[in-house]
N, C-alpha and C positions, 0 to 999 in steps of 0.2 A: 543699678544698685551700687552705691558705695561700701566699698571697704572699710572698716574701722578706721583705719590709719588715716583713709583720706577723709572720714566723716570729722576726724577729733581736727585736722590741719584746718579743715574749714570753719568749727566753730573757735578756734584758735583766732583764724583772720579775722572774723565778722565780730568775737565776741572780745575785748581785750579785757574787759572786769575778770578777775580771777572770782569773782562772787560765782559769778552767772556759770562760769566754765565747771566748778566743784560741783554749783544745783544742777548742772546737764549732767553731771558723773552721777549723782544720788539717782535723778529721775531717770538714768541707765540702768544702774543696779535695780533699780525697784522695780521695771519692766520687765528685765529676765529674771526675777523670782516669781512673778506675777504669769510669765509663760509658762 
């Protein structure tokens, strides 16, 4: 299991659009209200 810090550094590497990186932040927050 990854840690936050090293899950955000990885989608950092793989993803460089800032579009995509803000929608992985929304579809985070909307998972743990949805938990």
């Amino acid at each position: 299991m990854f840690t936050r810090d090293e899950a955000e550094a990885l989608l950092k590497k793989y993803n460089p659009n800032e579009a995509l990186i803000y929608h992985a932040y929304c579809v985070e927050e909307t998972m743990r209200r949805f938990s």
